[in-house]
C-alpha positions in Angstrom: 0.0 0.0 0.0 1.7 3.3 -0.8 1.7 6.1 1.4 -0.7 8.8 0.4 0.3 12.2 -1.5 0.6 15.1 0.6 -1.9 17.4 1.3 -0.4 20.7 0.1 0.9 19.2 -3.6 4.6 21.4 -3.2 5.9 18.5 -4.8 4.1 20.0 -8.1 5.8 23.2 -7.9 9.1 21.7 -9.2 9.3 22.0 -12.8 12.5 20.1 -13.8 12.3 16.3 -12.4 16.1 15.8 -12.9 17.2 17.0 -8.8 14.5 14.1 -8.0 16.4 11.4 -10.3 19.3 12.4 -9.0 18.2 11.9 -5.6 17.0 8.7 -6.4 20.2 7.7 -8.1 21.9 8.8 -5.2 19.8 6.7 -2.8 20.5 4.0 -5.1 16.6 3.2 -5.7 14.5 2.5 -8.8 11.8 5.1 -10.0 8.7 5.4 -11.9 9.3 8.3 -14.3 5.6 9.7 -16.1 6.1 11.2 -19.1 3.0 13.4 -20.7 2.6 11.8 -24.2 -0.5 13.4 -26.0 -2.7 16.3 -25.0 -6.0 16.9 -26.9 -8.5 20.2 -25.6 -5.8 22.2 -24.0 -4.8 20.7 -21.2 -3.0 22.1 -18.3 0.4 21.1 -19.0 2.6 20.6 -22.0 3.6 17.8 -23.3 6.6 16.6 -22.1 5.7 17.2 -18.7 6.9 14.6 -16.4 6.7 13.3 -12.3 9.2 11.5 -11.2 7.5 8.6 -8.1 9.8 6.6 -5.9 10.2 5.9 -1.8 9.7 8.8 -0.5 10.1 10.9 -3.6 7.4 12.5 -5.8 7.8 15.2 -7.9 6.0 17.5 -10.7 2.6 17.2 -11.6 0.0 17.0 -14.6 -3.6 18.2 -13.3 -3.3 20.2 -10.2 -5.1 17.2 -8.5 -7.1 15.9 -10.7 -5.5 12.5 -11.9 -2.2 12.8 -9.5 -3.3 9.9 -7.1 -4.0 7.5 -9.6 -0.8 8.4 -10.8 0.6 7.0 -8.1 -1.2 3.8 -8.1 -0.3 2.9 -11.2 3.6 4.0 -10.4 3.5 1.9 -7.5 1.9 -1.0 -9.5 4.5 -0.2 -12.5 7.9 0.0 -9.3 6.6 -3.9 -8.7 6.1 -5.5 -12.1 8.7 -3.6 -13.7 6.1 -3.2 -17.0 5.5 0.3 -18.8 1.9 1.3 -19.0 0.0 3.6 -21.2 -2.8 5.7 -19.3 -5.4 7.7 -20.4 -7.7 10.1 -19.0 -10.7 11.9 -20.3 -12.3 10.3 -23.5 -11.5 7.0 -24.0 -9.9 6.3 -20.8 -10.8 3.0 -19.3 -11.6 5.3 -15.9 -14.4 7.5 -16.8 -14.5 8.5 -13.0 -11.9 10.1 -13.1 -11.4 13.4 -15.1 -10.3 16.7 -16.0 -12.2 19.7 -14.8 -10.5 21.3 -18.4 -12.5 18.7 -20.6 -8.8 17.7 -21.5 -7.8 14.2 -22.5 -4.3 13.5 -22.0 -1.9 10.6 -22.5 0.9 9.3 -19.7 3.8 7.0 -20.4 4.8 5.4 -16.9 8.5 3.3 -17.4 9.9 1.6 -14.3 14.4 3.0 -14.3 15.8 0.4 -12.0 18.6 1.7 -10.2 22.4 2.2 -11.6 20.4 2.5 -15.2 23.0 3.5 -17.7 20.8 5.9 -19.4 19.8 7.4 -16.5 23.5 8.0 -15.1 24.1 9.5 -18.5 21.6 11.8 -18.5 22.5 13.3 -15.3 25.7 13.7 -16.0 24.3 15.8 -19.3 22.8 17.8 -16.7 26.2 18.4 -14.3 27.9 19.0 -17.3 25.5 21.5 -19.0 24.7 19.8 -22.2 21.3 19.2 -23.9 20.5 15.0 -24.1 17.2 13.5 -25.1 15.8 10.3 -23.3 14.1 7.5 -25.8 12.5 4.9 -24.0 9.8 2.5 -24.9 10.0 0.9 -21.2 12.3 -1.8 -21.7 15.2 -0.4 -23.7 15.7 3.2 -22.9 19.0 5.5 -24.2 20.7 8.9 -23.3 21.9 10.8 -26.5 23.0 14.3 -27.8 20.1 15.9 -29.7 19.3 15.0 -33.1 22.0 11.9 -33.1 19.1 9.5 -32.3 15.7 8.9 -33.2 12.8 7.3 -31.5 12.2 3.8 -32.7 8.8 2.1 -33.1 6.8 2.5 -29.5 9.6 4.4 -28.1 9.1 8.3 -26.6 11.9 11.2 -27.1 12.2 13.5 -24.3 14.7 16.5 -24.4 16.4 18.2 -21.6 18.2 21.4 -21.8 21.1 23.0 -19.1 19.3 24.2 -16.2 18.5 28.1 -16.5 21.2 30.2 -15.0 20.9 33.8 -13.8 23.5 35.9 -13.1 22.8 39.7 -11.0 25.3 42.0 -10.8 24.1 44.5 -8.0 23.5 45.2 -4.2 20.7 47.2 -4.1 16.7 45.5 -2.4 16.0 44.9 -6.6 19.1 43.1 -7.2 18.3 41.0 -4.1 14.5 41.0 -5.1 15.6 39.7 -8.7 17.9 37.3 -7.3 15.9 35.8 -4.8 12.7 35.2 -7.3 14.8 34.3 -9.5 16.5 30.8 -7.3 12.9 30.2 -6.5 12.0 30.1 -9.9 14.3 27.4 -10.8 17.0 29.4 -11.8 20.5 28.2 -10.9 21.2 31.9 -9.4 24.3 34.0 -8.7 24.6 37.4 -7.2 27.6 39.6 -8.2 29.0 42.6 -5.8 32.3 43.8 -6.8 34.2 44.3 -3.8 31.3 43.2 -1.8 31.2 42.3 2.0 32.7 38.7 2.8 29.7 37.4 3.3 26.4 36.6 1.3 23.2 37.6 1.3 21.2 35.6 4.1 19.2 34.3 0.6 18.8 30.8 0.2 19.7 29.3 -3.2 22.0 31.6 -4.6 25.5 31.7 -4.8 27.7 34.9 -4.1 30.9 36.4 -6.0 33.1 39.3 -5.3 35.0 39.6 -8.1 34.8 42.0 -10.8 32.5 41.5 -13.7 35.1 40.0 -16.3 36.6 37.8 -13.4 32.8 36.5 -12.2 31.4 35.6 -15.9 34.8 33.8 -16.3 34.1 31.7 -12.8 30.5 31.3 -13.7 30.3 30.0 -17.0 27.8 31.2 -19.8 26.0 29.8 -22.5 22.5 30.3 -24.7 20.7 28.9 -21.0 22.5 31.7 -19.2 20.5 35.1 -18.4 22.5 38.2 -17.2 20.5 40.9 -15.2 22.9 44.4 -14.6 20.9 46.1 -11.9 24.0 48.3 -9.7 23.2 52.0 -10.0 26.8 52.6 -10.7 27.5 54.1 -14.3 30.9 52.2 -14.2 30.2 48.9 -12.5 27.2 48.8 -15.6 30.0 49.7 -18.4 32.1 47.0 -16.8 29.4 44.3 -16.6 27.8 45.3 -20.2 31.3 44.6 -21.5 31.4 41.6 -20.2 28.4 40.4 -20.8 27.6 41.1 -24.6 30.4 39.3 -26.2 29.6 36.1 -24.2 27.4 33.6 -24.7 24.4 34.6 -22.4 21.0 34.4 -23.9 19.4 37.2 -22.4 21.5 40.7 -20.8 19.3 43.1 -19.2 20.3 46.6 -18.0 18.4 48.5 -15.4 17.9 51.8 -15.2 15.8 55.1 -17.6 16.0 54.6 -20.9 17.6 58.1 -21.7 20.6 57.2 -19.7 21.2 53.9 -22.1 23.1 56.0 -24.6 26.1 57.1 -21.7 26.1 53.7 -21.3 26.8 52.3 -24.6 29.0 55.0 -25.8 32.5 53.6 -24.0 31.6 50.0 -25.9 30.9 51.4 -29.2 33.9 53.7 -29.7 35.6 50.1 -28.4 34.5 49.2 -31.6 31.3 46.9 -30.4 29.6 46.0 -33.5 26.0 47.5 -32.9 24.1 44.2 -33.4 25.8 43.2 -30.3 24.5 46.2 -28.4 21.1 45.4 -30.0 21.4 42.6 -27.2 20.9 44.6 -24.7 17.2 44.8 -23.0 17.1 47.9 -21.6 15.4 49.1 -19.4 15.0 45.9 -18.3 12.2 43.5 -17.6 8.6 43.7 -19.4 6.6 46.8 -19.0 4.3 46.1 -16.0 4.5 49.8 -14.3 5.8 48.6 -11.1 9.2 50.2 -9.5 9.0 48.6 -6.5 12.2 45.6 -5.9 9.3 42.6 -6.3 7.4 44.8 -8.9 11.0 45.0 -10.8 11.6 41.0 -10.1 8.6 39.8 -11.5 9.2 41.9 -14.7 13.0 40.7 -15.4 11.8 37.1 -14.6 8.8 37.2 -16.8 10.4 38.7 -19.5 13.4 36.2 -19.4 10.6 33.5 -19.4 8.7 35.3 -22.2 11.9 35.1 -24.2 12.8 31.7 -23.3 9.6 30.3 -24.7 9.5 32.8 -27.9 7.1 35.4 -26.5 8.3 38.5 -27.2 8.4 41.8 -25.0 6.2 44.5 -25.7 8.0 47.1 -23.7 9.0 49.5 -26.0 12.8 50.1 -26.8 15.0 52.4 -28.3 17.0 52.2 -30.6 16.2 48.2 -30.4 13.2 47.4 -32.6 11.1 43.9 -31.0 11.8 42.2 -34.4 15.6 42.6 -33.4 15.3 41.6 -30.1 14.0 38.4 -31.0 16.4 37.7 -33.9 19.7 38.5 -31.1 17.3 36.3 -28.3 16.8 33.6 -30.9 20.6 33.7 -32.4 21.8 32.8 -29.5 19.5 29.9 -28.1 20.3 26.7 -29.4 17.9 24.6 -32.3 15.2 22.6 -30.9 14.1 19.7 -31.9 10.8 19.3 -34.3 8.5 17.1 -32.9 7.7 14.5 -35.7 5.1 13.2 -33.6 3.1 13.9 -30.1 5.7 11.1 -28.6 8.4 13.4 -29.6 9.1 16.4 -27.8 
């Protein structure tokens, strides 16, 4: 009999799965891992969408309650026989109790990993080592593989993972620490930047803390198309510094706070360096999506949705000089690597 979910469903509220295979890996246990197949009437998730069951481990969710606990049955079922199992709910599901308050009918592939799985250990080392992999399982044989080297075979799903999001804030100030914070508890893999800082952190949870100059901290950090870089410091030269960094690297998104008439001071040390102006074009400035808050949170939840917005090919509307929105996207979308194009609902 398997211990019921938890009231409050925080394990839902996780959107990557791959912290709770790794803590399964690391406990050395097997896992169920769901993977949303097929979606038909708009459901509430994407496909794709996975939760990850094992002792005392659950993680994601497709419904928001609706078909969670049987979930769980059948992941419990699926941890003792070992077989994969193909559940539907809504029309045509073979449980007509049970369904989704959306009308929805959605698809689950549930696979038993057994521990020390090859494919598994493969894919979280992917993840350490910041490097996109796809999962193709039918069940029974499953693999780990760089995007677009493999294709699904017959009965067999394709998953892909990207790098976890990173987000880098250079800045001291209550909206640096406002963008920082929502930013580690929005999944980002966050650090905060104070050149010359105190010795000590922010008392923030999640996030990391460097000293060193801008150059010097992009350097230790790492970037790449998954990385966002938010320059919120209120000091003309610390945002020269950090802009100079930041454009010729491989971030996906830089963001520069502050009015919009003082973004030509700004840029006028990195163009007469010779900066190629579709490099400043990269610049989102001001920064964050134009919700008409200046308050820190009000500020947060504007750089964070905008870097979302961006992520998933929604452009900003805030308007921006000199940068156009069809530029924006083009210097967003140069820089974010190719997905893959779903040849079926089983790939995604």
């Amino acid at each position: 009999m398997r211990e019921p979910l938890p009231e409050w469903p925080l394990f839902g509220m996780a959107e990557d799965v791959r912290p709770a295979l790794r803590q399964a890996a690391q406990q050395n246990q097997p896992l169920a891992l769901a993977t949303l197949v097929s979606v038909e009437g708009g459901g509430p998730r994407p496909v794709g969408t996975q939760m990850v069951f094992a002792e005392a481990i659950v993680c994601g969710y497709f419904s928001g309650g609706c078909v969670e606990s049987d979930i769980a049955d059948h992941a419990a079922s699926c941890l003792e026989d070992g077989q994969p199992r193909r559940l539907v709910y809504g029309e045509g599901s073979p449980w007509p109790d049970i369904q989704l308050l959306c009308g929805a009918r959605i698809e689950i592939f549930l696979e038993r990993v057994p521990a020390g799985d090859p494919a598994l250990a493969q894919l979280l080392a992917a993840e350490a080592e910041r490097r996109p992999a796809v999962w193709i399982s039918d069940g029974v044989r499953r693999l780990c593989a760089e995007p677009e080297t493999q294709s699904p075979w017959e009965g067999a799903i394709l998953r892909r993972y990207d790098p976890t999001p990173r987000l880098v804030v250079f800045g001291s100030d209550p909206t640096a620490l406002a963008i920082s914070q929502l930013g580690a508890q929005s999944g980002f893999e966050t650090t905060l930047v104070r050149p010359k800082g105190p010795e000590a952190g922010p008392p923030i949870a999640g996030i990391a803390y460097l000293r060193s100059e801008p150059e010097a901290a992009l350097a230790t950090i790492g970037t790449d198309p998954w990385t966002a870089i938010a320059i919120a410091t209120h000091n003309l030269e610390t945002d020269r510094t950090a802009l100079a960094a930041a454009l010729p690297s491989a971030a996906g998104y830089v963001g520069l706070l502050g009015a919009r008439k003082r973004l030509p001071e700004r840029l006028a040390p990195l163009r007469a360096a010779g900066v190629p102006e579709n490099v400043l074009l990269r610049v989102h400035a001001p920064i964050g999506l134009d919700i008409g808050g200046k308050a820190p949170w009000e500020v947060a939840v504007s750089v964070i949705g905008e870097i979302m917005a961006l992520r998933h090919s929604r452009a900003s509307e805030t308007p921006r000089e000199p940068v156009s929105k069809r530029d924006r996207e083009s210097a967003w979308s140069a820089s974010r690597p190719k997905e893959i194009k779903p040849a079926d609902q089983e790939q995604f």
